[in-house]
Structure formats: structure tokens, C-alpha cells
C-alpha positions as CSV (number, residue, x, y, z in Angstrom):
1,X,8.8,-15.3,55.8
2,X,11.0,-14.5,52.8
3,X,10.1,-10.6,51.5
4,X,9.5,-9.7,48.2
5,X,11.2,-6.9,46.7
6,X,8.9,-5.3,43.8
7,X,10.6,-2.9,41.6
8,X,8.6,-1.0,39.2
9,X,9.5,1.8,36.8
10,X,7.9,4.8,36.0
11,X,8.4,8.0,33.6
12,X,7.9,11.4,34.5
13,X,7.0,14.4,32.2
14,X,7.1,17.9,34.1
15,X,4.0,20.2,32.5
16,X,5.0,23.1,34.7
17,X,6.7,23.5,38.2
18,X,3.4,22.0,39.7
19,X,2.0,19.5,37.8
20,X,3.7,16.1,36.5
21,X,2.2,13.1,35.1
22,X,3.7,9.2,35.6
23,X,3.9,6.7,33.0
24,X,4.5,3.0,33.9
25,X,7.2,1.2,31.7
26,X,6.3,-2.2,32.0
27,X,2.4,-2.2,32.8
28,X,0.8,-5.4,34.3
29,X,-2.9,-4.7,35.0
30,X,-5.0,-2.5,32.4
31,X,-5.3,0.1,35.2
32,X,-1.0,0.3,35.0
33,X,-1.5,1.9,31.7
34,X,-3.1,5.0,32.2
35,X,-1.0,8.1,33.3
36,X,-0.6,9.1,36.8
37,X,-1.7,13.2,37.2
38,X,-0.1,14.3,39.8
39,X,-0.9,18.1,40.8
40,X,1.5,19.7,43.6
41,X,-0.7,21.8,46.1
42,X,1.6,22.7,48.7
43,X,5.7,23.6,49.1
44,X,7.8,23.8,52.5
45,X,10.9,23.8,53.0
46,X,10.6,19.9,53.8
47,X,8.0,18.6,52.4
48,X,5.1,18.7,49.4
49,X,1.4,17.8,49.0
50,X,0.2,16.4,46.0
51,X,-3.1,15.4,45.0
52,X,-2.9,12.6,42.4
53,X,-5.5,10.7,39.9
54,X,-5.5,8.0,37.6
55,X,-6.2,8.3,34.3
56,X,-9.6,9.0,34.0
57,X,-11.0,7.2,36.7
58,X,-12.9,8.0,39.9
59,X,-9.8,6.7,41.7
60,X,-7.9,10.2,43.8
61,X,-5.6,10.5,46.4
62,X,-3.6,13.4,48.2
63,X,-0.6,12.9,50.5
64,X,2.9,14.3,51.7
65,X,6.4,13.7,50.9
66,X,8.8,14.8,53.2
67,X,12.1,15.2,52.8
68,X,14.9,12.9,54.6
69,X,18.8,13.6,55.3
């Protein structure tokens, strides 16, 4: 089974401390070329929530980042 690396890039643009949106360079599908909001709701000292949407559809998700050593 040979993997597949997929690298994509993206572009952020900061609005404030808690709210970012994400831009694909290089989009492949029609849904690649809407923006990524991405609202922060949470800060600890090792990790963030985010709730994030695409463009304007009905499409949401919330998760954690952590951060590793």
C-alpha cells in the first residue's frame, strides 16, 4: 500500500485576535474556493476551540488544537 502525501496550501487573514478566515491557493473543487471562517471560542494554556464554516454554506464544524512539544 504506497501512501499518498497531499499537500495543500492555504492563506490566512487575522480580523482580530479571535477570528481568522482561510483562503485556498490552488482550489480543486468549487467548494475549495470559498473562505474558511474560523471563530476562536476558547484559549488554555495548551490548546484552542474553534468553531469553523464554509463560505456560506450549511457546512460547520468545532474542534481543538492542542499544543505539542
Amino acid at each position: 500500500e504506497k501512501e499518498v502525501k497531499h499537500i495543500d496550501t492555504l492563506f490566512i487573514k487575522w480580523k482580530n485576535n479571535f477570528f481568522y478566515t482561510l483562503k485556498m491557493k490552488s482550489p480543486k473543487k468549487e467548494l475549495d474556493k470559498d473562505p474558511i471562517y474560523v471563530q476562536i471560542t476558547k484559549v488554555t494554556d495548551s490548546s484552542f476551540s474553534f468553531s469553523a464554516k464554509i463560505g456560506f454554506s450549511k457546512f460547520k464544524t468545532d474542534g481543538t488544537i492542542y499544543k505539542v512539544k
